[in-house]
Biotite code that builds the C-alpha atoms (Angstrom):
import biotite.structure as struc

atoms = struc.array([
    struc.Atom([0.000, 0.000, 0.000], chain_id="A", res_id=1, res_name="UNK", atom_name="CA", element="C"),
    struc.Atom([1.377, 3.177, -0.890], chain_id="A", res_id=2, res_name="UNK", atom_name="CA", element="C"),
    struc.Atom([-0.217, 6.718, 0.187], chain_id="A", res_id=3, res_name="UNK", atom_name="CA", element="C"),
    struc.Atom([1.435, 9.815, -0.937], chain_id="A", res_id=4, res_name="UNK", atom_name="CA", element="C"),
    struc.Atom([0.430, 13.411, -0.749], chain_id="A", res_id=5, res_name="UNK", atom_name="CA", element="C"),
    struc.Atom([2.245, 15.385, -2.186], chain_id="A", res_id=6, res_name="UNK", atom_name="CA", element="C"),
    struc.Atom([3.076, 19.445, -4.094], chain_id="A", res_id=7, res_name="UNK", atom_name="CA", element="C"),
    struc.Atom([4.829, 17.749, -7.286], chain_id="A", res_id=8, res_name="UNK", atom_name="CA", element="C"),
    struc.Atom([2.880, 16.467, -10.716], chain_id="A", res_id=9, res_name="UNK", atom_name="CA", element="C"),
    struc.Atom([2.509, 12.662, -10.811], chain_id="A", res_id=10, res_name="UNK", atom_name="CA", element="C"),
    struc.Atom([2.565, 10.891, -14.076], chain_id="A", res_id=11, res_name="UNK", atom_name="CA", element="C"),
    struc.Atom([-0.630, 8.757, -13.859], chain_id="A", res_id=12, res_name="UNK", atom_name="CA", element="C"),
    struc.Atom([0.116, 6.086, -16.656], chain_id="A", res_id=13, res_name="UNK", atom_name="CA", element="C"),
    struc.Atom([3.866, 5.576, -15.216], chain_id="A", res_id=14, res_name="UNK", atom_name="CA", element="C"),
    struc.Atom([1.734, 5.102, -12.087], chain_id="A", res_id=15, res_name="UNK", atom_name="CA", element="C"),
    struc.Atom([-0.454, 2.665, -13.556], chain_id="A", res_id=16, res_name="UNK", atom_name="CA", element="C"),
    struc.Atom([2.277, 1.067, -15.422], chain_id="A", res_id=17, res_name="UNK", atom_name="CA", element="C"),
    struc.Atom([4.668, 0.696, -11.887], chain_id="A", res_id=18, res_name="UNK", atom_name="CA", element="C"),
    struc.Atom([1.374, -0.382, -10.071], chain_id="A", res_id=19, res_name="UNK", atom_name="CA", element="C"),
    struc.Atom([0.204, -2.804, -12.598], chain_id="A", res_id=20, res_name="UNK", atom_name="CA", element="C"),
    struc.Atom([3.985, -4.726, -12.632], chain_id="A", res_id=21, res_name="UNK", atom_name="CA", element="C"),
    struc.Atom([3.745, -7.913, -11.577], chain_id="A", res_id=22, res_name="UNK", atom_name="CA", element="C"),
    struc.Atom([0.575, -8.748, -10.620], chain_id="A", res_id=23, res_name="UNK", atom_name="CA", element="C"),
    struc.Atom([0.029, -12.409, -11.176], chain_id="A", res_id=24, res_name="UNK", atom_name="CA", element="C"),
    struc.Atom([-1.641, -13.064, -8.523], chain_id="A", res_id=25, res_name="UNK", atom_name="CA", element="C"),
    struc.Atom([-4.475, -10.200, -9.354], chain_id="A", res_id=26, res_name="UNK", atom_name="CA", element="C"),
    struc.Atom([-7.328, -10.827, -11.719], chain_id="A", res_id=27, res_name="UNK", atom_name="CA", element="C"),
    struc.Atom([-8.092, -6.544, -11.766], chain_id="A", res_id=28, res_name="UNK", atom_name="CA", element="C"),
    struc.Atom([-6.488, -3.565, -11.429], chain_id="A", res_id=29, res_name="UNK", atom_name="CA", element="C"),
    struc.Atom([-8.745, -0.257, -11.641], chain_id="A", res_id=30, res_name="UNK", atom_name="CA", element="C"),
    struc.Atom([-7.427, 3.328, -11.663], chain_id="A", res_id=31, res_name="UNK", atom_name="CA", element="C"),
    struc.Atom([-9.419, 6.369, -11.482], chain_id="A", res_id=32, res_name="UNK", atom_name="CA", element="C"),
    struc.Atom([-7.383, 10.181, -12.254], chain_id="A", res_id=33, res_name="UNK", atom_name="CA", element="C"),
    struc.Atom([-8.946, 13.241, -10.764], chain_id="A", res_id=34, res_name="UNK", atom_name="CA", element="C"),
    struc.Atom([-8.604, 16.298, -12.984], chain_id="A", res_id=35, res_name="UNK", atom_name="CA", element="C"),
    struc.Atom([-8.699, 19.809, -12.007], chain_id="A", res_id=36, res_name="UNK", atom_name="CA", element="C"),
    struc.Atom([-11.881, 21.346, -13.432], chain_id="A", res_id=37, res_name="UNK", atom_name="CA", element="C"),
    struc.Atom([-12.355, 24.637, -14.950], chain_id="A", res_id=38, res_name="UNK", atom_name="CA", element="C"),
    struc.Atom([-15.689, 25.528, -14.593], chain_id="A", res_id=39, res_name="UNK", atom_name="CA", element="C"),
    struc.Atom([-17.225, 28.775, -13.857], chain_id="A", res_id=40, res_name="UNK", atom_name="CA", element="C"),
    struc.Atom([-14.016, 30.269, -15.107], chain_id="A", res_id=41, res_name="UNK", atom_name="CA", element="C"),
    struc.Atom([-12.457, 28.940, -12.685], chain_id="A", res_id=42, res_name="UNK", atom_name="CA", element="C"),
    struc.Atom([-8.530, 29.710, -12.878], chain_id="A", res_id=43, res_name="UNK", atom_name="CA", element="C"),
    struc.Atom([-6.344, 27.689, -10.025], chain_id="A", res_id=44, res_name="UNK", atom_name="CA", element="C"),
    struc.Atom([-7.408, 26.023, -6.985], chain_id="A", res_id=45, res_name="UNK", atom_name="CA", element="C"),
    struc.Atom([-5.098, 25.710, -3.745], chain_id="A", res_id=46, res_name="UNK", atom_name="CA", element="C"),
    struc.Atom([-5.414, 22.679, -1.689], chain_id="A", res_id=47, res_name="UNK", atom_name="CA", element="C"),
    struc.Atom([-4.103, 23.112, 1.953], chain_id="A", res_id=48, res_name="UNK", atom_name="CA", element="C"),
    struc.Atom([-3.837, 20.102, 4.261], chain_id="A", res_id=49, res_name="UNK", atom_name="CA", element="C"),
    struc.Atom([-2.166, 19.118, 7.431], chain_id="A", res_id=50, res_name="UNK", atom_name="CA", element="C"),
    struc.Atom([0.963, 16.800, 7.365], chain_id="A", res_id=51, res_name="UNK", atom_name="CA", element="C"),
    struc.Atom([0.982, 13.860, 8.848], chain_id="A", res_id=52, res_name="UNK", atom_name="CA", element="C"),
    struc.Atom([-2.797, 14.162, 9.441], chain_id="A", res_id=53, res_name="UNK", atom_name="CA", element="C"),
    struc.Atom([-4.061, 13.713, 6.378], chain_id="A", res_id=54, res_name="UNK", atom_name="CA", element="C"),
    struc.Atom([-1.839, 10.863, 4.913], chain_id="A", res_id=55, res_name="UNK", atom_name="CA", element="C"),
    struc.Atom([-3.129, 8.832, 8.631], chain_id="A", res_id=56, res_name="UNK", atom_name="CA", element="C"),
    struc.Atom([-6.458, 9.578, 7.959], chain_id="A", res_id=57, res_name="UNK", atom_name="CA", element="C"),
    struc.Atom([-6.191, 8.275, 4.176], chain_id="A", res_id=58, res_name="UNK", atom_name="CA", element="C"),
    struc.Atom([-3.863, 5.716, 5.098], chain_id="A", res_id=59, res_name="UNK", atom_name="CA", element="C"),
    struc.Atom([-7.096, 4.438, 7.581], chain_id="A", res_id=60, res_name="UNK", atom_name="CA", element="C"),
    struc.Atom([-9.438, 4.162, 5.449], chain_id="A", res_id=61, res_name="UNK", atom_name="CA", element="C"),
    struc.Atom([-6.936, 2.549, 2.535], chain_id="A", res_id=62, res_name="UNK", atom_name="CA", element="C"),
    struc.Atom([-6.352, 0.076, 4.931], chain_id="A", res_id=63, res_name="UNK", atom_name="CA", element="C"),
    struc.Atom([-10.560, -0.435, 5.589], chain_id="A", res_id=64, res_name="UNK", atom_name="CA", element="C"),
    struc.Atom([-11.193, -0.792, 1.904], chain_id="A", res_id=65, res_name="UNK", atom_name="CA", element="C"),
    struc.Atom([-8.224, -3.569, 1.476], chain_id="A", res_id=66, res_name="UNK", atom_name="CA", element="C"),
    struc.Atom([-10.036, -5.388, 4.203], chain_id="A", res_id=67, res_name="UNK", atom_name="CA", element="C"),
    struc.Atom([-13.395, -5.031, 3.233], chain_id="A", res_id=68, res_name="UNK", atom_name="CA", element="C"),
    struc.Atom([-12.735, -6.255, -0.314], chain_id="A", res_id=69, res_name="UNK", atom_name="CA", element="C"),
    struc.Atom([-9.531, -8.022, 0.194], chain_id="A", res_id=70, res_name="UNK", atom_name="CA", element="C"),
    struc.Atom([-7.534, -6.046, -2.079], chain_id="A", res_id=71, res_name="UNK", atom_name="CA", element="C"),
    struc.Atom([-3.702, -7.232, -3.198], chain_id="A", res_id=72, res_name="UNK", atom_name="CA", element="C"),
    struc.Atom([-3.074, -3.446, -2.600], chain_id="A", res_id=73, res_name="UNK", atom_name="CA", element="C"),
    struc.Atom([-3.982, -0.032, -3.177], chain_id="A", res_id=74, res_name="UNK", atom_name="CA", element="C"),
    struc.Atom([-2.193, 3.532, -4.271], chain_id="A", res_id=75, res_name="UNK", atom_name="CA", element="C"),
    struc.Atom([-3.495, 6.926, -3.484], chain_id="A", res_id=76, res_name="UNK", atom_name="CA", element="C"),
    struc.Atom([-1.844, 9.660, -4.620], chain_id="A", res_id=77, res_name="UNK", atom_name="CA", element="C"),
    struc.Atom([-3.135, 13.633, -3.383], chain_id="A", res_id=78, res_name="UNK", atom_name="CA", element="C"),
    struc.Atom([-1.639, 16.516, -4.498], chain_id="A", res_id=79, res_name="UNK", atom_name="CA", element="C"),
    struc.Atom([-1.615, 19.911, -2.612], chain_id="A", res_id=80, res_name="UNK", atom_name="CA", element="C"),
    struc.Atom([-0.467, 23.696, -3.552], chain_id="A", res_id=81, res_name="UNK", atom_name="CA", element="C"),
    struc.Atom([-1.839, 25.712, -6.344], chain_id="A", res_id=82, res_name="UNK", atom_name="CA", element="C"),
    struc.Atom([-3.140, 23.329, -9.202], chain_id="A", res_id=83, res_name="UNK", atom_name="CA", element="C"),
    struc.Atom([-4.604, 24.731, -12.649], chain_id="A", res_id=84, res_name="UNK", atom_name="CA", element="C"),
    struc.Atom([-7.501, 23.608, -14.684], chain_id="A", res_id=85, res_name="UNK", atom_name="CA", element="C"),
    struc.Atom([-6.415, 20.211, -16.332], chain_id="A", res_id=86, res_name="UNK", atom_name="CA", element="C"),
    struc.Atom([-4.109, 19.096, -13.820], chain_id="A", res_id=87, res_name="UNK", atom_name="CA", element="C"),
    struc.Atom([-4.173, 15.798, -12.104], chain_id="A", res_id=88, res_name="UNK", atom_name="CA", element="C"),
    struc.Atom([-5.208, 16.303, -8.464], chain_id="A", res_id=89, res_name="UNK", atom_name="CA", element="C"),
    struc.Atom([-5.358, 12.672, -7.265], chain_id="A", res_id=90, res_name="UNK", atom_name="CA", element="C"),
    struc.Atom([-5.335, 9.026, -8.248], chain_id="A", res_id=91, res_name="UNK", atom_name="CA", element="C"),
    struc.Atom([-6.816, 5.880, -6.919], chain_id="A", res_id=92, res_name="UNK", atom_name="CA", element="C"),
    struc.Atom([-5.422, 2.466, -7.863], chain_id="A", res_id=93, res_name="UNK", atom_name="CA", element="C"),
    struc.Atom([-7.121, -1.117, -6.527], chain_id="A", res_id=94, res_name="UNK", atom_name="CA", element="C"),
    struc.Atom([-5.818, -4.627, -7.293], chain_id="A", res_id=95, res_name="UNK", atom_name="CA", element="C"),
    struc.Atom([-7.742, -7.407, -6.635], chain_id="A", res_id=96, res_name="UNK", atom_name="CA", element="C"),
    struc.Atom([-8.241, -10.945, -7.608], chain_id="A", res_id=97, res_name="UNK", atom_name="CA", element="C"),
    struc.Atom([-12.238, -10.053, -8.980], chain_id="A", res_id=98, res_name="UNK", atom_name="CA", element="C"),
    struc.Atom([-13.011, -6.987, -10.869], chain_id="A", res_id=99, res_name="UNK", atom_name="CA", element="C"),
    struc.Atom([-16.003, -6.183, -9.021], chain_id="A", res_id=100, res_name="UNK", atom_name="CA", element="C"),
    struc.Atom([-13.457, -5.803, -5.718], chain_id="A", res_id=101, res_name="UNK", atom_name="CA", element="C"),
    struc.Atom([-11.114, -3.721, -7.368], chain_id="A", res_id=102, res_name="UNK", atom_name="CA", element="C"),
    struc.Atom([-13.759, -1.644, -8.956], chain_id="A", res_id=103, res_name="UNK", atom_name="CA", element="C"),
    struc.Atom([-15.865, -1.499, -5.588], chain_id="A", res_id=104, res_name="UNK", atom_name="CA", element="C"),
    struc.Atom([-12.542, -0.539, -3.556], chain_id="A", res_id=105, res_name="UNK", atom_name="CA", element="C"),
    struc.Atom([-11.814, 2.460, -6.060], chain_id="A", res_id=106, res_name="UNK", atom_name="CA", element="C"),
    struc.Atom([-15.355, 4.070, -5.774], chain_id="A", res_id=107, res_name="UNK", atom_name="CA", element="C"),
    struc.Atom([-15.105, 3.682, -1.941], chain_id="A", res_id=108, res_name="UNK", atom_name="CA", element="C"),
    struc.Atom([-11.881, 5.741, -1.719], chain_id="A", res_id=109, res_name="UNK", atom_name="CA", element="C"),
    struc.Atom([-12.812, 7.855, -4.309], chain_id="A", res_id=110, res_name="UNK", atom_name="CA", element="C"),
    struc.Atom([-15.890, 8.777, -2.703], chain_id="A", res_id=111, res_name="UNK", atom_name="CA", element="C"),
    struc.Atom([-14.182, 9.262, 0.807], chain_id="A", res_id=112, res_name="UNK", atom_name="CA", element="C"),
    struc.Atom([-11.332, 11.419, -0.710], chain_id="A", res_id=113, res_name="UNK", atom_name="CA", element="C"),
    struc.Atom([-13.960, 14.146, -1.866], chain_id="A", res_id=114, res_name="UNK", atom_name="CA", element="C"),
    struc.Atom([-15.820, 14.198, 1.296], chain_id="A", res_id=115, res_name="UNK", atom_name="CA", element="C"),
    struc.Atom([-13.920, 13.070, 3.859], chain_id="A", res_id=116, res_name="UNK", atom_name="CA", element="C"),
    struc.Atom([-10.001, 13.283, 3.418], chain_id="A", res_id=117, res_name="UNK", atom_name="CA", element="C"),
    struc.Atom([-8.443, 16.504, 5.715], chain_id="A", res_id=118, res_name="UNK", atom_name="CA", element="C"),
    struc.Atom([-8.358, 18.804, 2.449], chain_id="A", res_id=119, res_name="UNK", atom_name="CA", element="C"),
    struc.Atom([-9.347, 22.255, 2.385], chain_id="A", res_id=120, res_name="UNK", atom_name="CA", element="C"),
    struc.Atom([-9.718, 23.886, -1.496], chain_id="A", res_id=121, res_name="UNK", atom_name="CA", element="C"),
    struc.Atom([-10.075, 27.322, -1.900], chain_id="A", res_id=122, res_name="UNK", atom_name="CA", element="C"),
    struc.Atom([-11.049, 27.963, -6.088], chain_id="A", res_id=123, res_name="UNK", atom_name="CA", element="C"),
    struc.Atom([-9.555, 31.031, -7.468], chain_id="A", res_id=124, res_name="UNK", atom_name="CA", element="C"),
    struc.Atom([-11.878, 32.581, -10.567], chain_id="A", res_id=125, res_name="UNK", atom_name="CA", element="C"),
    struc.Atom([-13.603, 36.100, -11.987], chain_id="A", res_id=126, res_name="UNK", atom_name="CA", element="C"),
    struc.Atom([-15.145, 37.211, -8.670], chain_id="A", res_id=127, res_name="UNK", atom_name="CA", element="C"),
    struc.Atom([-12.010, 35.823, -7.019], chain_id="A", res_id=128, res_name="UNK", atom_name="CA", element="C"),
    struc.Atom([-11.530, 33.223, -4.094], chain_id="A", res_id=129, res_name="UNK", atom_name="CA", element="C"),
    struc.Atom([-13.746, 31.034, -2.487], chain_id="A", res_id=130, res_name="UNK", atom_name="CA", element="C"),
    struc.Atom([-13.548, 27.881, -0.015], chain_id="A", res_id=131, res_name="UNK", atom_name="CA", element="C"),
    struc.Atom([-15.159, 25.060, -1.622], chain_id="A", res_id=132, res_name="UNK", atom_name="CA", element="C"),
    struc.Atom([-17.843, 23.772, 0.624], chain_id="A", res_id=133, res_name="UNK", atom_name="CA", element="C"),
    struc.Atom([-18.944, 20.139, 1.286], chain_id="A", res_id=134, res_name="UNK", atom_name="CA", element="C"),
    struc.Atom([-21.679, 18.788, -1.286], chain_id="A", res_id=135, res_name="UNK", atom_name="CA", element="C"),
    struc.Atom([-24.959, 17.139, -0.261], chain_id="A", res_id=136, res_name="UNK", atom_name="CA", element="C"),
    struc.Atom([-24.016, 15.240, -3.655], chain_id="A", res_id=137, res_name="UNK", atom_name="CA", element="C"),
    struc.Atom([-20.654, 13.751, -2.044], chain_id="A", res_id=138, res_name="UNK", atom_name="CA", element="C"),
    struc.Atom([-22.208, 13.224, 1.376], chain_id="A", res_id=139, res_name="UNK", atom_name="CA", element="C"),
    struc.Atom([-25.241, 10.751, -0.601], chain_id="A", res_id=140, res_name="UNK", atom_name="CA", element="C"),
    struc.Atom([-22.493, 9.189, -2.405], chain_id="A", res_id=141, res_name="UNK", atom_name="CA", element="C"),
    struc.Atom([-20.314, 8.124, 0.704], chain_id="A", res_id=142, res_name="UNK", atom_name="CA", element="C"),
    struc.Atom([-23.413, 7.078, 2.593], chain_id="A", res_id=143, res_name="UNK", atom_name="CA", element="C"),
    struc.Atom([-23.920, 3.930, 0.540], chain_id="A", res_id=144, res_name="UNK", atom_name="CA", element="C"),
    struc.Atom([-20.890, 2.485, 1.993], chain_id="A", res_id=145, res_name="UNK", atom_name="CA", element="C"),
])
């Protein structure tokens, strides 16, 4: 299991490639890249979080999906600092012996990464910066878990 958070760009198909290596013993592996939107005109977004903090609280609930659908392992990658429309912001990656698993595990985390993970995004656009609150959207989609 690797967690990383993280300022720098991440390649996500050297990612997938480097996670994908090997896996024999895995019938699935499912990735999901999160891109920086520009909607609304929307021209950079800054992601604050806490060190330490946030990589135990993802590393948690990693290690809760892994269980929960015996996973062969999992990669999360979160970046932080001032990302522009078109940039990746995150990546989940799930292997598993059954697709469903893998696919199952991915939505999980993805779903608790947008409501859930220690993040704090602040959009910068026209009529300048605002915190991004929580949406009731994200909340319904985390419930089903």
């Amino acid at each position: 299991m690797r967690i990383l958070v993280q300022e720098e760009p991440f390649d996500p198909g050297a990612e997938t490639s480097a996670f994908a290596q090997g896996r024999g013993d895995m019938g699935a592996v499912v990735t999901f890249t999160g891109l920086v939107r520009g909607d609304g005109g929307l021209s950079a977004m800054e992601i604050e979080h806490y060190p330490g903090m946030t990589e135990r609280a993802i590393t948690a609930i990693a290690e809760e999906a892994r269980d929960r659908w015996s996973l062969g392992d999992v990669l999360v990658i979160h970046r932080h600092g001032r990302l522009v429309p078109g940039e990746a912001i995150m990546m989940v990656a799930t292997a598993a012996p059954h697709r469903k698993d893998a696919f199952e595990a991915a939505e999980f985390l993805m779903d608790y990464l947008k409501s859930r993970a220690p993040f704090w995004k602040k959009e910068l656009g026209p009529d300048g910066a605002a915190w991004v609150a929580a949406k009731d959207d994200d909340e319904a989609a985390l419930r089903r878990w």
